[in-house]
C-alpha positions as CSV (number, residue, x, y, z in Angstrom):
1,X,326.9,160.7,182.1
2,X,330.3,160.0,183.9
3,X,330.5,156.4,181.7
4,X,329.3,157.9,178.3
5,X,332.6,160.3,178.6
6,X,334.5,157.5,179.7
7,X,333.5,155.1,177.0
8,X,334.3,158.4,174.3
9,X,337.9,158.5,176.4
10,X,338.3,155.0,175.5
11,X,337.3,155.1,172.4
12,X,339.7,158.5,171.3
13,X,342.6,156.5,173.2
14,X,341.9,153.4,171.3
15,X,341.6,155.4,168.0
16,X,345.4,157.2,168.5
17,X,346.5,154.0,169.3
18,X,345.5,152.2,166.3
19,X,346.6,155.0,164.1
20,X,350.0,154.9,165.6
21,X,350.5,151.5,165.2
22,X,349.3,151.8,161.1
23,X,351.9,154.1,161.1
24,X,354.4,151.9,162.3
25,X,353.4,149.6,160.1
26,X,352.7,151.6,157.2
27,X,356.7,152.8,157.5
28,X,358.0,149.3,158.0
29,X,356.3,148.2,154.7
30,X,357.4,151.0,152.7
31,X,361.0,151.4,154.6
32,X,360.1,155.0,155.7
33,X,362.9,156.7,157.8
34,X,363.0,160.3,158.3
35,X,366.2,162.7,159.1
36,X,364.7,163.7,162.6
37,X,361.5,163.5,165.5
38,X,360.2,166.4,163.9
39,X,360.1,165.3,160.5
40,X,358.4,162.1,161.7
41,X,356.0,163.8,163.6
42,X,355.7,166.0,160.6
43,X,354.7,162.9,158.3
44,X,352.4,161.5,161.2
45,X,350.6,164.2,160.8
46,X,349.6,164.0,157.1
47,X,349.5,160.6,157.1
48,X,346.7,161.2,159.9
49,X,345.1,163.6,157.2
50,X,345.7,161.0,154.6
51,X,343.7,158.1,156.5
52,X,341.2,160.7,157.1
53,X,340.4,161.7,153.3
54,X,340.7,157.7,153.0
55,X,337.8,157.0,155.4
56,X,335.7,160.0,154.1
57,X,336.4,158.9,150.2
58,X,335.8,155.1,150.8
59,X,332.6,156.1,152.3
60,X,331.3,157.7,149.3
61,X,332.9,154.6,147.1
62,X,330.4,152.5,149.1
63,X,327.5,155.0,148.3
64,X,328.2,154.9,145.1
65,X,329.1,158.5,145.1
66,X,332.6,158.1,143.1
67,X,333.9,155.3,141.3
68,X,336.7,154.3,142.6
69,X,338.2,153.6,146.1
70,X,341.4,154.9,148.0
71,X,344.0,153.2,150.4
72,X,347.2,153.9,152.4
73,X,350.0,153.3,149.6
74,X,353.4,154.3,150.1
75,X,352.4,158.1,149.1
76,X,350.6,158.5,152.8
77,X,353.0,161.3,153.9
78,X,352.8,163.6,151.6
79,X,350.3,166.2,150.6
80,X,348.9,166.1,147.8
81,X,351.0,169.2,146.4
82,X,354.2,167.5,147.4
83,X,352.7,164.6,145.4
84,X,352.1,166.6,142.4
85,X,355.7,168.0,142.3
86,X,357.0,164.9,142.1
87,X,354.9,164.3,138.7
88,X,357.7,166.2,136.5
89,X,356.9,163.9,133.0
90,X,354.9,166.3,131.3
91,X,355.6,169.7,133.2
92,X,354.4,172.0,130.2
93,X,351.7,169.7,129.4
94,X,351.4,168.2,125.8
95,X,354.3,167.8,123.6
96,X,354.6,168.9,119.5
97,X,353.9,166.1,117.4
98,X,356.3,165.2,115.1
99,X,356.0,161.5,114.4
100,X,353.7,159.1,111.9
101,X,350.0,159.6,111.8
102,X,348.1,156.3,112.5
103,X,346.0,155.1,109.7
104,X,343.5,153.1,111.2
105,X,342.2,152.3,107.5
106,X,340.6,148.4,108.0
107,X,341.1,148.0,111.4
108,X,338.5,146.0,113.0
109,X,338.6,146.6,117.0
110,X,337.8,144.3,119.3
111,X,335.4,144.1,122.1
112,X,338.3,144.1,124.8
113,X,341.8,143.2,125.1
114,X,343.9,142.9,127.8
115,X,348.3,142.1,126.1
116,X,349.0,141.0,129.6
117,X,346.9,137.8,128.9
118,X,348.8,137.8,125.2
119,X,352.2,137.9,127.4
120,X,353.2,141.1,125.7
121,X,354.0,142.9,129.2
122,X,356.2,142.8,131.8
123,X,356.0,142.5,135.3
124,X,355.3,145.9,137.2
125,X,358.6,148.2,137.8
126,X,358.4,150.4,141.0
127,X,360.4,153.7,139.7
128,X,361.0,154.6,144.1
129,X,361.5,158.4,144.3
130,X,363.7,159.0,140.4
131,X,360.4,160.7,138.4
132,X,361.2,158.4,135.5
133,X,357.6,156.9,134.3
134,X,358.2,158.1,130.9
135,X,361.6,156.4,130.4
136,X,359.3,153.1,131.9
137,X,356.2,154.3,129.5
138,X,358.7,154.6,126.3
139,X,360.3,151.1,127.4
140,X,357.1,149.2,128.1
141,X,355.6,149.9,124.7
142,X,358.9,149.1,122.8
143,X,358.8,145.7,124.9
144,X,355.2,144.5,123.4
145,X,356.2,145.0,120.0
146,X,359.5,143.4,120.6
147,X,357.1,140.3,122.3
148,X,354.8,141.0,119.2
149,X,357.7,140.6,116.6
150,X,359.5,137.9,117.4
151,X,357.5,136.0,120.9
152,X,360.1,136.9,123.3
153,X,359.5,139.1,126.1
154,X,362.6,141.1,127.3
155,X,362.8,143.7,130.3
156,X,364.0,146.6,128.6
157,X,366.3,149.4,130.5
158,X,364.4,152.3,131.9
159,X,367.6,153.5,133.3
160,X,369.4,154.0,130.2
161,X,366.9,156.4,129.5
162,X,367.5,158.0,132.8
163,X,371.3,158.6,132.3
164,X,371.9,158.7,128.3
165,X,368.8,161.4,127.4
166,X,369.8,164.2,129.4
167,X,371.3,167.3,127.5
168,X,371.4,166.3,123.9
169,X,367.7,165.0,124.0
170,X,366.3,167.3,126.6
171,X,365.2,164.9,129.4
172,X,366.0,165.7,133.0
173,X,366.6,162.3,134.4
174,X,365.5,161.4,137.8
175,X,363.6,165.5,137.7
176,X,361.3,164.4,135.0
177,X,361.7,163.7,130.7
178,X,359.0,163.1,128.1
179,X,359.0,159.5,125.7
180,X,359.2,161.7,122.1
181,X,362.8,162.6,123.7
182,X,363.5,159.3,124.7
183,X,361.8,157.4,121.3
184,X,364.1,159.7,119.3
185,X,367.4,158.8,121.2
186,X,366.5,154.8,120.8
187,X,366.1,155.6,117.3
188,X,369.4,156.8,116.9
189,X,371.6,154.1,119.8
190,X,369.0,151.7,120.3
191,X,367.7,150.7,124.0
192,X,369.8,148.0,126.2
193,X,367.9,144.9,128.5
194,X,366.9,146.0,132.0
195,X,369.7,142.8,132.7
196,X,372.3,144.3,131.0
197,X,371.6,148.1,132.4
198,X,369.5,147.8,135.7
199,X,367.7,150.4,137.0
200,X,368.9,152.3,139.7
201,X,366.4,154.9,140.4
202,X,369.4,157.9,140.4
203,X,370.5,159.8,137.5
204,X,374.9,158.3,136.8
205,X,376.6,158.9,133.8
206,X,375.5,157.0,130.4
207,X,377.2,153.5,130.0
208,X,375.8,152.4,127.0
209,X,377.3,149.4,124.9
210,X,375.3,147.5,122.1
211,X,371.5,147.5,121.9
212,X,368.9,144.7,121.5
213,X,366.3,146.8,119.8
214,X,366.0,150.3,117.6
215,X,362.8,151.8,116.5
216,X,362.3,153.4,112.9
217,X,359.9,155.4,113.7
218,X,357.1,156.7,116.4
219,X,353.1,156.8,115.2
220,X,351.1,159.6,116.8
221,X,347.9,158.9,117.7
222,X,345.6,162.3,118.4
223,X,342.3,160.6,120.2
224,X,340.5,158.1,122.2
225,X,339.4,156.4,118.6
226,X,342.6,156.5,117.7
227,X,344.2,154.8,121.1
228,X,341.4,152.1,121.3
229,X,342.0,150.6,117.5
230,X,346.3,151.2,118.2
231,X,345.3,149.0,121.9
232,X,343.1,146.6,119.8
233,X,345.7,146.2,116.6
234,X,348.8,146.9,117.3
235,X,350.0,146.4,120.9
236,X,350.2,148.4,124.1
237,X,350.7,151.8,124.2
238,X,352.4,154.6,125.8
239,X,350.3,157.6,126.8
240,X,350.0,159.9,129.5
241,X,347.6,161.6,132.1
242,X,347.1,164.5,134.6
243,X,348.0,161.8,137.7
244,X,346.1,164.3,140.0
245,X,344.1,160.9,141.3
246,X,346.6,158.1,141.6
247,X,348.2,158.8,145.3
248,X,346.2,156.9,147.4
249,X,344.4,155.1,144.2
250,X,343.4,151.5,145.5
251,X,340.4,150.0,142.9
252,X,337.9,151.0,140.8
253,X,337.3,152.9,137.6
254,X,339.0,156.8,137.7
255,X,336.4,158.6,135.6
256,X,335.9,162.3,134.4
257,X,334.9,163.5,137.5
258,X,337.8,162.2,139.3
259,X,340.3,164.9,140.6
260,X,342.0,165.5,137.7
261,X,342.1,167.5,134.8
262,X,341.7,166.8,131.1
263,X,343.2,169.6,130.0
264,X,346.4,169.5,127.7
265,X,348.5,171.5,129.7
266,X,347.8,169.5,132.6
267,X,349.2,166.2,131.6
268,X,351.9,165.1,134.1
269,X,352.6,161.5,134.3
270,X,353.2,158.6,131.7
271,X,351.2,155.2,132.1
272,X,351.4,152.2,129.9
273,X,348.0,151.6,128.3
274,X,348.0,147.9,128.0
275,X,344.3,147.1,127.2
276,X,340.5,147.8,127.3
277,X,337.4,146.3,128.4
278,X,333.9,147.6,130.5
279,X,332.5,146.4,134.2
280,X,328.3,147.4,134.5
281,X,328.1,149.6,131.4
282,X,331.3,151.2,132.3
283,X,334.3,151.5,129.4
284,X,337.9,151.8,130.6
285,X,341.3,151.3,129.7
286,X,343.9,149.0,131.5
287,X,347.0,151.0,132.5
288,X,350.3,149.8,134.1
289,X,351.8,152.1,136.3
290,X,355.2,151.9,138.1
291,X,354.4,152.2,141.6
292,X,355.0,148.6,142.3
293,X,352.8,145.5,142.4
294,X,351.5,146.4,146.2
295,X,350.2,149.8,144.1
296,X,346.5,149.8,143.1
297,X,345.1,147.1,141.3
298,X,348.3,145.1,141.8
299,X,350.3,148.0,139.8
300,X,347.1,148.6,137.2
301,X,344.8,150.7,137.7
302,X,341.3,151.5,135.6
303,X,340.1,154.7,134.0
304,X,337.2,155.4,131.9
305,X,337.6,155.4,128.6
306,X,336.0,157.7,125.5
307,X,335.5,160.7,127.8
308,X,338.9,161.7,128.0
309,X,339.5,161.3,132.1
310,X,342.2,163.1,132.6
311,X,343.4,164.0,129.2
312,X,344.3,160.5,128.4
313,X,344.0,161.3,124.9
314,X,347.1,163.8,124.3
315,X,349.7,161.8,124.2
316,X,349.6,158.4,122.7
317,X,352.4,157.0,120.5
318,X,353.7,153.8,120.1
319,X,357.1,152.6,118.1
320,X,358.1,151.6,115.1
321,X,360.5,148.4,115.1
């Protein structure tokens, strides 16, 4: 009896140490400091938590119980609440719609597509703690049909957006904005390369000079249908999601059972749908994030498409050159 408890000593003290040394590690990575010992013991403790709901989640991943699989990502201290606050794109849910309708009138679609392999997107952008994914949504989509126009693909600047569409286009900057804002302010100046106007990640004052792209216009697209032949056709896409199940996302397929919502007023985050394709049966879209490349499926992740997971379907509009 004396050696069983010693062996389940050994085994707890082994344990603590190998979840304090992830820790370590898992602030190293993501350069994690915190403003005091009680703070850090604070995080420690939900990242503990975190790892946890990881082990618990990955086990049913393996079962085949859900469909996709979690890891520690640079989200590991926080709750999941503090996670949600800082999704500010889409705080009142779904937008009016004011732009073109899409007239998919002749539009063949195909199987799958996938514009990265067409070189019609950009390298994944890490946004750091600024909640500007639209300003990156509204960007990305303006760069594939810049690529799709004239073949040359240009980093666009997400932080233009951040500083010039506050106020007179009714974004909040680093707390949060929505792409019909920002769509209708590049109509009107035009949008500046990422090289001429990098990104920051903090709201400063608006320096613009000069453009290298305006938009006419903005299509609306109002469904799933609508999305896949604007994907197929037309180029990638912005859109946007209830991002409920993206903290610790790792791989996999996020489907409609997934912990999120698809309800309108739930949307909260804006993604880049770049393509489509299907794994066992399984239809999904292809969406760039800006968490960073070490994020997910190397900044992408999956989510089922023609069920609307997570109210995918809301808000999809891409520009007009």
């Amino acid at each position: 009896m004396k050696s069983l408890v010693l062996v389940a000593t050994l085994v707890l003290v082994a344990c603590a140490s190998s979840i304090k040394e992830e820790w370590q590690q898992f602030k190293l990575i993501h350069g994690k400091t915190y403003r005091s010992l009680v703070e850090d013991k604070h995080r420690f403790s939900i990242f503990q938590d975190n790892v946890r709901k990881i082990q618990e989640h990955n086990k049913k991943y393996e079962s085949g119980e859900v469909s996709y699989a979690m890891k520690v990502t640079q989200f590991a201290d926080m709750t999941q609440q503090e996670f949600l606050d800082m999704l500010k794109t889409q705080s009142k849910g779904a937008p009016p719609r004011n732009g073109l309708k899409f007239n998919s009138t002749g539009i063949q679609t195909k199987k799958t597509i996938d514009w990265r392999k067409e070189g019609a997107v950009t390298p994944v952008k890490d946004h750091g703690k600024c909640s500007s994914c639209w300003a990156f949504s509204a960007v990305g989509t303006i760069e594939g049909q810049l690529f799709l126009k004239n073949k040359t693909l240009i980093d666009l600047s997400a932080q233009q957006l951040v500083d010039c569409t506050r106020f007179l286009y009714y974004n909040d900057g680093c707390k949060g904005g929505r792409m019909d804002n920002a769509f209708r302010y590049i109509q009107q100046h035009g949008i500046m390369s990422e090289e001429s106007y990098p990104y920051t990640g903090h709201d400063g004052g608006c320096e613009r000079h000069g453009y290298v792209v305006k938009i006419t216009d903005v299509v609306e697209l109002y469904d799933e249908r609508e999305i896949t032949a604007a994907v197929s056709f037309i180029g990638p896409v912005s859109a946007a999601i209830d991002g409920s199940s993206l903290s610790l996302y790792s791989h996999g397929i996020i489907d409609e059972t997934s912990d999120c919502s698809s309800a309108p007023q739930a949307v909260n985050h804006a993604i880049l749908i770049v393509g489509y394709g299907n794994e066992d049966g399984v239809d999904y879209w292809i969406v760039k994030d800006a968490y960073g490349a070490d994020w997910g499926e190397h900044g992408y992740f999956r989510i089922k498409r023609n069920v609307n997971a997570c109210g995918i379907s809301y808000v999809g509009s891409y520009p007009v050159l």
